[in-house]
C-alpha positions as CSV (number, residue, x, y, z in Angstrom):
1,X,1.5,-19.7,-4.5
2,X,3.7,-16.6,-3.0
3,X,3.0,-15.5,0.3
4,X,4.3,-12.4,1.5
5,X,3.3,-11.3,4.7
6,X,5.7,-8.4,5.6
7,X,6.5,-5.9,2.7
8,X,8.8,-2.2,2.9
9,X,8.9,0.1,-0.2
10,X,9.9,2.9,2.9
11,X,12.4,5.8,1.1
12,X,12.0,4.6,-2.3
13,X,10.4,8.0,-3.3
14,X,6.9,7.0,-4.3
15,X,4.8,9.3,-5.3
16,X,1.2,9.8,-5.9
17,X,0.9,7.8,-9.4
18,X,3.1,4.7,-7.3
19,X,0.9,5.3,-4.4
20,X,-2.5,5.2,-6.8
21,X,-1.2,2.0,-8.3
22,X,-0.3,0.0,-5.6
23,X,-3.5,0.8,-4.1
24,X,-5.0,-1.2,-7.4
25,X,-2.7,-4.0,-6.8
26,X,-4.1,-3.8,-2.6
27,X,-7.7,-4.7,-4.2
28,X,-6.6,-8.2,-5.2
29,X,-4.5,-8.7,-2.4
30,X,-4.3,-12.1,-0.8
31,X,-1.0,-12.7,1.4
32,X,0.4,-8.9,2.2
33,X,-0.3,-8.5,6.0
34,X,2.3,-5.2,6.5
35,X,3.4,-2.6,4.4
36,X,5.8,-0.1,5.5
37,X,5.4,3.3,3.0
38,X,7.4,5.9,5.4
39,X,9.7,8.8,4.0
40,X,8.1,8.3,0.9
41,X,6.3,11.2,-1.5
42,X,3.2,10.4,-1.5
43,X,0.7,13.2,-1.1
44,X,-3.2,13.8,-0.6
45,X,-4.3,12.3,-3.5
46,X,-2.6,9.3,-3.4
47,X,-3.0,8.8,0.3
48,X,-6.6,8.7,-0.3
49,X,-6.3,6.2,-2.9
50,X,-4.4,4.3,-0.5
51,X,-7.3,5.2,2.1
52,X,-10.0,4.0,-0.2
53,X,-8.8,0.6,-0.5
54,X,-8.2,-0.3,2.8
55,X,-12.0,0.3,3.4
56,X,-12.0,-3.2,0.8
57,X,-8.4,-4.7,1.4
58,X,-9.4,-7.5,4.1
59,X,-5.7,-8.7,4.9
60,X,-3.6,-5.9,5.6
61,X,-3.5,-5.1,9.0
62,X,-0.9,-2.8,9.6
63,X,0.0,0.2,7.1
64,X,2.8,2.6,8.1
């Protein structure tokens, strides 16, 4: 098994599709505890993507 507990994609220009599809990959989380997503481009739509799943994601517990 691979546990990561502490991840940064901050300034790596994400935008709404990368936002959209790590929030699919946040639904089947198991180990990710803290994502850092600053100075990215990621814009309504996919912050509410991101917002959706965290409603569902029971093991992150920090998002900045």
């Amino acid at each position: 098994a691979i546990f990561l507990f502490l991840g940064s994609l901050a300034e790596n220009q994400i935008s709404n599709k990368g936002a959209k599809a790590l929030a699919r990959s946040l639904l089947v989380n198991r180990s990710l505890m803290v994502l850092d997503l600053r100075s990215n481009s990621i814009g309504p739509t996919g912050a509410k993507a991101l917002a959706d799943v965290l409603k569902k994601n029971q093991v992150l517990l920090s998002l900045k």
